[in-house]
C-alpha positions as CSV (number, residue, x, y, z in Angstrom):
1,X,76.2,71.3,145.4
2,X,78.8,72.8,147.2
3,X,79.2,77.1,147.0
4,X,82.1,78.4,145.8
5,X,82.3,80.2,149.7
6,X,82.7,76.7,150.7
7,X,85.8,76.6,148.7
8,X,87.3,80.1,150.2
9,X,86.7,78.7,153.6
10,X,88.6,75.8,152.6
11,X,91.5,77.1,151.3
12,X,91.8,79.9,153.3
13,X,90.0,83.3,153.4
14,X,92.6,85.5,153.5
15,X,95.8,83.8,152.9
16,X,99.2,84.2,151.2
17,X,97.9,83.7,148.0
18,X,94.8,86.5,148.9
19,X,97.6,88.8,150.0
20,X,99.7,88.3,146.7
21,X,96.2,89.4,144.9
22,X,95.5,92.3,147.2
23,X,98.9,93.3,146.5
24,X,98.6,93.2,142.9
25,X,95.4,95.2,142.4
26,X,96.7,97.7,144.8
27,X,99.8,98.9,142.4
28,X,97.9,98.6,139.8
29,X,95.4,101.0,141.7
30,X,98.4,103.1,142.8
31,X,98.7,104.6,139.8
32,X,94.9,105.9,138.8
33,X,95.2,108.9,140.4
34,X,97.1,110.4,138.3
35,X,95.3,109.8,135.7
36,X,92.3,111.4,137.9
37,X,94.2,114.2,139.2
38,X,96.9,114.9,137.4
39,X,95.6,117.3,135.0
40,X,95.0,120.0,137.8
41,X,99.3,120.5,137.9
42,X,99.1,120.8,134.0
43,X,96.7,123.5,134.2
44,X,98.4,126.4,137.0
45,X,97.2,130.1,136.6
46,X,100.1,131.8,134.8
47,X,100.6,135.8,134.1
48,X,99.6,136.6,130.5
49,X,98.4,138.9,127.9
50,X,97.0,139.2,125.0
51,X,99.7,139.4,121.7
52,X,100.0,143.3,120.6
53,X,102.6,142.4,118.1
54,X,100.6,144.3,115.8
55,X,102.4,147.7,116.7
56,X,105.7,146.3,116.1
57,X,104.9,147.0,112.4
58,X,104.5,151.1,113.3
59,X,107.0,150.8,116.2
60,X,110.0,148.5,115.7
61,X,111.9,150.4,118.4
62,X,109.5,150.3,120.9
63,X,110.8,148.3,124.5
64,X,108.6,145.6,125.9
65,X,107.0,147.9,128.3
66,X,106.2,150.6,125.6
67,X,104.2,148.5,123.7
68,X,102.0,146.7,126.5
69,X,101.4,150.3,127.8
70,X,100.1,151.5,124.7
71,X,98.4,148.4,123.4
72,X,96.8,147.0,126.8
73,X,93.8,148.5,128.9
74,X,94.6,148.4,132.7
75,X,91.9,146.8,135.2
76,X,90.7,148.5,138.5
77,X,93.6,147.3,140.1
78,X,96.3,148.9,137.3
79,X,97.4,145.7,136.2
80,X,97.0,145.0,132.4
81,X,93.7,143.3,131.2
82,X,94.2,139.3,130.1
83,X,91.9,139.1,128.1
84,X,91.1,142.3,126.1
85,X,93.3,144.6,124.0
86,X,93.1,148.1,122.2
87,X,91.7,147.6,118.8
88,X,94.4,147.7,116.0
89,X,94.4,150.8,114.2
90,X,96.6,151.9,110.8
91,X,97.7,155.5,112.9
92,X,101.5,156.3,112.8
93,X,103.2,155.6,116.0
94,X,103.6,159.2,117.3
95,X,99.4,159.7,116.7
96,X,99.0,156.7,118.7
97,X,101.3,158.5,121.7
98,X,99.7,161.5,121.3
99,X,95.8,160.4,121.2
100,X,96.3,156.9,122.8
101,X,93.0,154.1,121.9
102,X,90.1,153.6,123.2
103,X,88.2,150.9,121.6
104,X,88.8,147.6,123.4
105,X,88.3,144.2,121.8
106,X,88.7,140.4,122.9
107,X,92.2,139.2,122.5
108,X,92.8,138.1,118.1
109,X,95.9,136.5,117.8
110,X,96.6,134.6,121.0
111,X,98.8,135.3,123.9
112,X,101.8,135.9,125.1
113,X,103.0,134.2,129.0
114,X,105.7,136.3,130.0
115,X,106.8,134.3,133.0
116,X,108.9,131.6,130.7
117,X,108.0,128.6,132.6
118,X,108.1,125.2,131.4
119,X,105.4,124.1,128.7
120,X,101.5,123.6,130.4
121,X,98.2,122.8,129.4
122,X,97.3,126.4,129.9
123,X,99.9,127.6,127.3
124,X,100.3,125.2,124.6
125,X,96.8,125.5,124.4
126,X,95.7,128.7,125.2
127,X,93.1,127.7,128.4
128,X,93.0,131.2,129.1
129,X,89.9,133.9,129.1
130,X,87.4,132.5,126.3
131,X,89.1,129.2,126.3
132,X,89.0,129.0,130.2
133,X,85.6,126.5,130.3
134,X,87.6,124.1,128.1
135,X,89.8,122.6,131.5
136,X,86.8,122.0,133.2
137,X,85.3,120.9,129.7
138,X,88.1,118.3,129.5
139,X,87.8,117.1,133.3
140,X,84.1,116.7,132.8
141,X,85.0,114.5,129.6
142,X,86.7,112.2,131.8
143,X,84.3,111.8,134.0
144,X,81.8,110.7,131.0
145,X,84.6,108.2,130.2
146,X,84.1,106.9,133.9
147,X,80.9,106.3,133.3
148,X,81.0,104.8,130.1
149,X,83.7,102.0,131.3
150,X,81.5,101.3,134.0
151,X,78.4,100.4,131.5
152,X,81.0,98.6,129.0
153,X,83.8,96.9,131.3
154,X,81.2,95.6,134.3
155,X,79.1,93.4,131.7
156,X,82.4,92.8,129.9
157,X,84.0,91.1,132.5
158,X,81.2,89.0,133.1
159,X,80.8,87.3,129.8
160,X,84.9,86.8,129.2
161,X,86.3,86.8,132.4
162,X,88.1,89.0,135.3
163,X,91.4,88.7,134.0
164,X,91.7,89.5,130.1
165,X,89.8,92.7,130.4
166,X,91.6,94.3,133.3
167,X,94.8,93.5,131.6
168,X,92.9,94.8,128.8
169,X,92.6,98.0,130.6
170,X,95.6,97.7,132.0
171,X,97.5,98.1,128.5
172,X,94.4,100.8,127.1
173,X,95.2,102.6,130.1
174,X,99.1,103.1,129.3
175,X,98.9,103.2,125.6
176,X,96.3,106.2,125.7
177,X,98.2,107.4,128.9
178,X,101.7,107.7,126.9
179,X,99.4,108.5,123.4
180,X,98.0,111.5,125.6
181,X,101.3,113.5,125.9
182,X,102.1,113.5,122.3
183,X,98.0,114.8,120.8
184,X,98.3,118.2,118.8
185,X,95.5,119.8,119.5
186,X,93.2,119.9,123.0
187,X,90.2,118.5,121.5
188,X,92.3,114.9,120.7
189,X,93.5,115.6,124.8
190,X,90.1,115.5,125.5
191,X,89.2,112.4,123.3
192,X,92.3,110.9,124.8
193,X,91.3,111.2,128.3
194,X,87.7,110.3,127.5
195,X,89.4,106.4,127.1
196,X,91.4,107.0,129.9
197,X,88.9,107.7,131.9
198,X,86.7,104.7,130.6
199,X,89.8,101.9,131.6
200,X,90.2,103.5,134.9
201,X,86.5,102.6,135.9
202,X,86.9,99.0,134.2
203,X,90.3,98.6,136.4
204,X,88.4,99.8,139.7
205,X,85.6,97.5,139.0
206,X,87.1,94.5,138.3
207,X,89.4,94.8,140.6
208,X,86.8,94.9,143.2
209,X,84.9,91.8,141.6
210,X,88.6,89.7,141.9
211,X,89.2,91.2,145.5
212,X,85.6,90.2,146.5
213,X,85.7,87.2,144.9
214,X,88.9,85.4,145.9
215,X,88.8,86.7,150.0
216,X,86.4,85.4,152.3
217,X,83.5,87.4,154.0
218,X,85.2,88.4,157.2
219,X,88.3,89.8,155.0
220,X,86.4,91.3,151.9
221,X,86.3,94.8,153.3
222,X,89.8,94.8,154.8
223,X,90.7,93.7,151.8
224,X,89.2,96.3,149.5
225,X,90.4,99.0,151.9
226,X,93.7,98.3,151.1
227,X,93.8,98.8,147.8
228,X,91.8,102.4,148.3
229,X,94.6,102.8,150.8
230,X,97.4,102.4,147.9
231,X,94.8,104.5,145.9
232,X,95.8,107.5,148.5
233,X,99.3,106.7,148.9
234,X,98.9,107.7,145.0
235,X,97.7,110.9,145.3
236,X,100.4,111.6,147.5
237,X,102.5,110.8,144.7
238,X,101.2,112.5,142.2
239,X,101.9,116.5,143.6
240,X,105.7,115.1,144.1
241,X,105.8,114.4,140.1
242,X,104.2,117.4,139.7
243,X,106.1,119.5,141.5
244,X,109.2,117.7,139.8
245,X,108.3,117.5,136.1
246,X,106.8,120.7,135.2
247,X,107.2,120.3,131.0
248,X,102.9,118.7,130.9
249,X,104.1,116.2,128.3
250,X,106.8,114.8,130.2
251,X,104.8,114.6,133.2
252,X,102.2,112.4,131.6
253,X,104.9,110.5,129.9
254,X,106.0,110.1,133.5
255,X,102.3,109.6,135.3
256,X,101.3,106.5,132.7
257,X,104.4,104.5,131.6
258,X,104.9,103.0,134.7
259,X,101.7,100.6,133.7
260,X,103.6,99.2,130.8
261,X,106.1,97.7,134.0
262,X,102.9,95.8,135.2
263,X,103.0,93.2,132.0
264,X,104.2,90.6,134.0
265,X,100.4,90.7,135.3
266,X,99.4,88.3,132.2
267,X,101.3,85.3,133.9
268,X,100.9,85.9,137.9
269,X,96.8,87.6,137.8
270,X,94.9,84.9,138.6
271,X,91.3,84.6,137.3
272,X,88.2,84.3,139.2
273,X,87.7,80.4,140.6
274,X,83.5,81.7,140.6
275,X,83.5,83.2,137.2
276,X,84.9,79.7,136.3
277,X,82.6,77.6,137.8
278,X,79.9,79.8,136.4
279,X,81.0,79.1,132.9
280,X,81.1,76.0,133.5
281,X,84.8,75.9,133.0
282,X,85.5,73.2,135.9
283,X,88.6,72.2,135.6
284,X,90.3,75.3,135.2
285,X,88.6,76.2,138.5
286,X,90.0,73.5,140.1
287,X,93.8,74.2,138.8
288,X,92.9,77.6,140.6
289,X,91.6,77.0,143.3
290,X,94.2,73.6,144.2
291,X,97.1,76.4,143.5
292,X,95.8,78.8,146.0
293,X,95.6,76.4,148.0
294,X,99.0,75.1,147.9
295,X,100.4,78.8,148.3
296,X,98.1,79.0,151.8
297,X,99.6,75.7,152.4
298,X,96.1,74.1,152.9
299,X,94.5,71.0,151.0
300,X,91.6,70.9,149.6
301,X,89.9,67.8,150.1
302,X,89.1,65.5,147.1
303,X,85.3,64.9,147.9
304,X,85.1,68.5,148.2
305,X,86.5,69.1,144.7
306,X,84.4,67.0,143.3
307,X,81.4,68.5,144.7
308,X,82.3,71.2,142.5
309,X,80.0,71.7,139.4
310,X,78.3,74.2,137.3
311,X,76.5,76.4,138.5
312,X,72.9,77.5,137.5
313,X,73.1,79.8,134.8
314,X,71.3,82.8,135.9
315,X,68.6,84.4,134.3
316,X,69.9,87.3,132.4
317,X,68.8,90.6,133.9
318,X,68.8,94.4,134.0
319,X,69.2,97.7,135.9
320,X,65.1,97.6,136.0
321,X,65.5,94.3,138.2
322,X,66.8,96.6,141.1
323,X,63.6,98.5,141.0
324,X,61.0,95.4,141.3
325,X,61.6,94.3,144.9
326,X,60.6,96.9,147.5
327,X,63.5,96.5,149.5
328,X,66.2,95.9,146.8
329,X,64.5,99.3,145.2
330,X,65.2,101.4,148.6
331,X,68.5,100.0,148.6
332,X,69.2,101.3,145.4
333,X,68.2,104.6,145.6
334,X,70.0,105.2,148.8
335,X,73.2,104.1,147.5
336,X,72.2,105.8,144.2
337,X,71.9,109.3,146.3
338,X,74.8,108.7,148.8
339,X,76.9,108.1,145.3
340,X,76.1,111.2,144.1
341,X,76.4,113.4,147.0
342,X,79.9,111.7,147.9
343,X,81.3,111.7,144.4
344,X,80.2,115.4,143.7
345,X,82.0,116.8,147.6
346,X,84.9,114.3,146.7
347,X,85.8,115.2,143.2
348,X,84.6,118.9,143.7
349,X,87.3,119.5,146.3
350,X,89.8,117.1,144.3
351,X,89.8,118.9,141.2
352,X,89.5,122.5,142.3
353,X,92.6,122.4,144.6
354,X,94.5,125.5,142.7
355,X,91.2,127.8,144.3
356,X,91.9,126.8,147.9
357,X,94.7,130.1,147.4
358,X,97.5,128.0,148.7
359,X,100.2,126.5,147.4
360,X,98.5,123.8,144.9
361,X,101.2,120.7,145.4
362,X,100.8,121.1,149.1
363,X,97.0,121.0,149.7
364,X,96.9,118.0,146.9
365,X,99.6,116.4,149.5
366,X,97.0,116.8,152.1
367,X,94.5,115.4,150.5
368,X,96.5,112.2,150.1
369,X,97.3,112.8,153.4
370,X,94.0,113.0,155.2
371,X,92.9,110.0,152.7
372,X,95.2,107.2,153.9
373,X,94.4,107.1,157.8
374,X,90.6,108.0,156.8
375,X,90.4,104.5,154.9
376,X,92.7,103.1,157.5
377,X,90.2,103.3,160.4
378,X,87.4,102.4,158.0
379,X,88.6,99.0,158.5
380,X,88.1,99.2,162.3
381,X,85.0,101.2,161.8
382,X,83.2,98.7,159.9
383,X,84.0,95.6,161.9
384,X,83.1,97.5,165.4
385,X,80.1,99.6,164.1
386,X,78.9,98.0,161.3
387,X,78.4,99.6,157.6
388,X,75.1,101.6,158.2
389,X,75.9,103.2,161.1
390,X,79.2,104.0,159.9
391,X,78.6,105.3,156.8
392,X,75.7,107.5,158.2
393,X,77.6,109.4,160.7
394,X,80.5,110.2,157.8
395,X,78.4,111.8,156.0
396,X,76.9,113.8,158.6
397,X,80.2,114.5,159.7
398,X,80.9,115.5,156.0
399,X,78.1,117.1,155.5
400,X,78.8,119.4,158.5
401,X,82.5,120.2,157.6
402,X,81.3,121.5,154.4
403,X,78.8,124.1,155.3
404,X,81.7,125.0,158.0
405,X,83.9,125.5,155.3
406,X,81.6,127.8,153.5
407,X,81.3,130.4,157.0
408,X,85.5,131.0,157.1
409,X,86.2,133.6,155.8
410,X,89.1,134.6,153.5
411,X,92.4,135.0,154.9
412,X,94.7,137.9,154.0
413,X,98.0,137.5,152.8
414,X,97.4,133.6,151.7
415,X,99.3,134.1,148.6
416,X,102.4,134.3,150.9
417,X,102.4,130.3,151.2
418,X,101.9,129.9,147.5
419,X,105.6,130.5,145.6
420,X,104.1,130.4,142.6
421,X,101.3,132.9,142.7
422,X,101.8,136.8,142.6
423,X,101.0,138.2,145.1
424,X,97.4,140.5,144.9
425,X,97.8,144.4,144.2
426,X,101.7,144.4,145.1
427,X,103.1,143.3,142.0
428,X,102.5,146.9,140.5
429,X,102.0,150.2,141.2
430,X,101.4,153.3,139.4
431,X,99.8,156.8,139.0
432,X,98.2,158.4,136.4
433,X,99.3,161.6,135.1
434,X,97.2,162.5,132.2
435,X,93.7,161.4,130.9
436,X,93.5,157.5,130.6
437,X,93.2,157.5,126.6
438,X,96.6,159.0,126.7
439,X,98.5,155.5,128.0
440,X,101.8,156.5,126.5
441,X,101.8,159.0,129.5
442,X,101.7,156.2,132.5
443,X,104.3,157.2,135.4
444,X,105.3,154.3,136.9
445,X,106.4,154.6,140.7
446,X,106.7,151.2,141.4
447,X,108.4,147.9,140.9
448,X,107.7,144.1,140.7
């Protein structure tokens, strides 16, 4: 019986009809980074406080500053605490002048941004002191939902085919995407992105399967290397919508309708000729394959086709079959280890890029950057050195940068290249003039 490489070599490995599949995967893949990133420019570090309104009941006539000076404790640095407050108290306001408060407590009803930028993450739902862990919380969500769509969507794809369950995915992927901008509260945001998060692994692993698949051995990893370059080109994208579209809703509005443009996808994605053949579905194969190969402008020869026939079915196994067979088991836990170690470095840096103290949309832009010739030269790298030596000497190489990384030290004055950041201990200054439970008394001698 002939193998369905047979078939690849026939009608080309890597022809116009290969290319017209590359190029579809890769805009689908063009736009899962923001899905995967694009939560970090929803999320910036604003100025705020906690809300003192209470003393507008005693103090109608008090200014802006009046109140936060009476109502706020001050930090080491003079600047007003974020996340504490003086406790309420039912004094008249000229007791409260003359005695000032002393007992602290956690912010109680909410807080106020002062800066009046457009709606965020942060402020619409409060990410702030308490409520900090829940952004890391939700990004960690996300990543559960990656690995969830890789348990459900690999084995999914398998039993009804490639095709219907990326475009499955495809249309989860928008509908949730869109749904995501309009959830009331942060724990629906979270539920939201869990599903996301779940599609985005089936669209990356089926689009492997079809890239693998269709294009022939000597193409597969140029092939897939593609697409992760479109993947980078993405995250190049994403700080420029960002940096653009600073209202959070209208920026994921903006980040996951696009998908709903890819519908055409239902009539041009091909399926997988293998999966067919597997299934026993040979005709359909053969409509497949004969049309790539009219595209390539090669024929497929008529004995050849009909050489074509089911192929075994294969005994249904397990994740415990990659453990049984000594060198299938090494393999395993290598790549299981390398996985780890590359994922936690890769998303680490990816997600954390408003702590690098420079200007967020920027260093995201390098990233995306750095990414695109990085996968570029992989495609050199792996047909002149092969895939273990390769892959060995990046990670050393990786592994080095990082612990370099960790021996710079800080640099002075970085908040200069960040617009949107205050600058550290010169946004105020000020002297005290009495005892510090008498706040009302505060000189200021400085200016923002």
């Amino acid at each position: 019986m002939t193998e369905s490489g047979d078939f690849i070599s026939a009608l080309g490995e890597f022809g116009l009809y290969q290319k017209f599949l590359v190029l579809l995967i890769s805009i689908a893949l063009l736009l899962n980074p923001f899905q995967m990133i694009g939560q970090v420019f929803m999320v910036l570090d604003e100025p705020h406080h906690c809300n003192t309104s209470w003393i507008r009941a005693i103090g109608p006539n008090l200014t802006e500053e009046e109140q936060l000076n009476l109502t706020l404790p001050r930090d080491a640095d003079g600047a007003y605490e974020q996340c504490s407050m003086y406790s309420p108290v039912d004094w008249d306001l000229d007791s409260i002048v003359a005695y000032g408060l002393n007992a602290t407590e956690k912010c109680s009803s909410g807080w106020v941004y002062p800066s009046a930028q457009a709606p965020s993450l942060l402020t619409e739902f409060d990410l702030v002191c308490d409520r900090k862990d829940l952004n890391d919380i939700s990004q960690s969500i996300y990543m559960l939902g990656l690995l969830l769509g890789s348990i459900i969507f690999g084995p999914l794809s398998d039993r009804i085919g490639r095709q219907p369950v990326f475009l499955i995915c495809m249309l989860i992927r928008g509908l949730f995407g869109v749904g995501t901008a309009f959830v009331p509260h942060f724990y629906v945001y979270m539920a939201f992105r869990c599903v996301v998060g779940a599609v985005e692994a089936g669209i990356m692993i089926i689009a492997l399967a079809l890239a693998t698949e269709w294009v022939g051995v000597s193409h597969r990893s140029k092939a897939v290397l593609i697409t992760h370059c479109c993947f980078a080109i993405g995250q190049m994208i994403v700080p420029g919508l960002g940096y653009g579209i600073r209202n959070w809703r209208l920026l994921q509005i903006a980040g996951s309708a696009p998908v709903f443009a890819l519908f055409f996808y239902i009539w041009v994605l091909p399926e997988s000729a293998r999966w067919l053949v597997i299934k026993g579905r040979i005709e359909e194969a053969k409509k497949v394959l004969q049309k790539a190969a009219s595209i390539n402008k090669r024929t497929l020869p008529p004995e050849l086709l009909e050489q074509l026939k089911p192929e075994a079915q294969p005994k249904p196994g397990s994740t415990l079959d990659l453990f049984r067979k000594k060198h299938l088991r090494k393999v395993t836990l290598i790549m299981t280890c390398t996985w780890f170690a590359d994922s936690l470095v890769y998303y680490g840096l990816s997600l954390n890029v408003s702590g690098f103290g420079l200007n967020v949309y920027l260093t995201q832009l390098a990233f995306g950057g750095v990414e695109l010739p990085a996968r570029v030269s992989c495609i050199f790298l792996l047909q002149w050195f092969g895939r273990n030596k390769t892959q060995a000497v990046l990670l050393l190489l990786s592994g080095l940068m990082c612990l370099v990384i960790t021996g710079i030290p800080e640099v002075t004055g970085v908040w200069k290249l960040c617009p949107r950041q205050t600058p550290p201990r010169l946004e105020q200054t000020w002297r005290r003039t009495t005892t510090s439970s008498r706040r009302a008394s505060d000189e200021w001698t400085g200016t923002y």
